[in-house]
Residue, then its C-alpha position, 0 to 999 in steps of 0.5 A: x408130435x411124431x417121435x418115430x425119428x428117435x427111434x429111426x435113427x438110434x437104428x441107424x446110428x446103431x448100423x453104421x457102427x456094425x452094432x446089434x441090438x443085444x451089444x448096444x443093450x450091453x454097452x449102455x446097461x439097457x435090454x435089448x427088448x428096449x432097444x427094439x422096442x425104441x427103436x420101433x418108437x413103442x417107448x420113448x427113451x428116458x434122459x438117462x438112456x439117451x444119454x447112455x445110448x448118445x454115448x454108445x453111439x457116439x453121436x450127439x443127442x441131437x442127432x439122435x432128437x435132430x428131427x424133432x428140434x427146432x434147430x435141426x436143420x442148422x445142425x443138417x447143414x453144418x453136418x453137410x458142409x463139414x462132408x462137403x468140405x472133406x472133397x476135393x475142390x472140384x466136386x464141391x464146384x459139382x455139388x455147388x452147381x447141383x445146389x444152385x440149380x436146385x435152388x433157382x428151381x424151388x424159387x420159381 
């Protein structure tokens, strides 16, 4: 199993939140070595610093495990329908069309 997703996205969620490694280490009693070294999928987190690092970033752990859970498009398409929910009726019709068509071609 690939766990490079793990470390992908503790980045990612560190960047939206204008995080460095050095205050993420901070925030959740780790060192930044480790940080990096997850984050370049060297380690895998133990449960007790996903959860810290769930915490710190505020997100779930399964969007930081999402790629590597069974369930995780479940959890991709609700994420998508709460964004698109946030637009206003006429761009969800555009986004809507975009899908459909998508859909009609991956059919054929």
């Amino acid at each position: 199993m690939d766990y490079t997703s793990i470390g992908k996205n503790i980045k990612k969620y560190r960047l939206e939140r204008g995080l460095r490694q050095e205050a993420l280490a901070e925030m959740t009693n780790l060192s930044s070595n480790y940080i990096g070294m997850l984050e370049r999928a060297d380690k895998l987190p133990s449960l007790t610093a996903l959860i810290n690092l769930s915490n710190a970033l505020e997100v779930t752990s399964d969007m930081l495990l999402g790629d590597l859970l069974n369930e995780s498009y479940k959890i991709k398409n609700s994420l998508i329908l709460d964004k698109i929910a946030k637009l206003s009726e006429k761009e969800q019709r555009r986004i809507y069309a975009v899908i459909d068509m998508l859909l009609e071609y991956a059919e054929k």
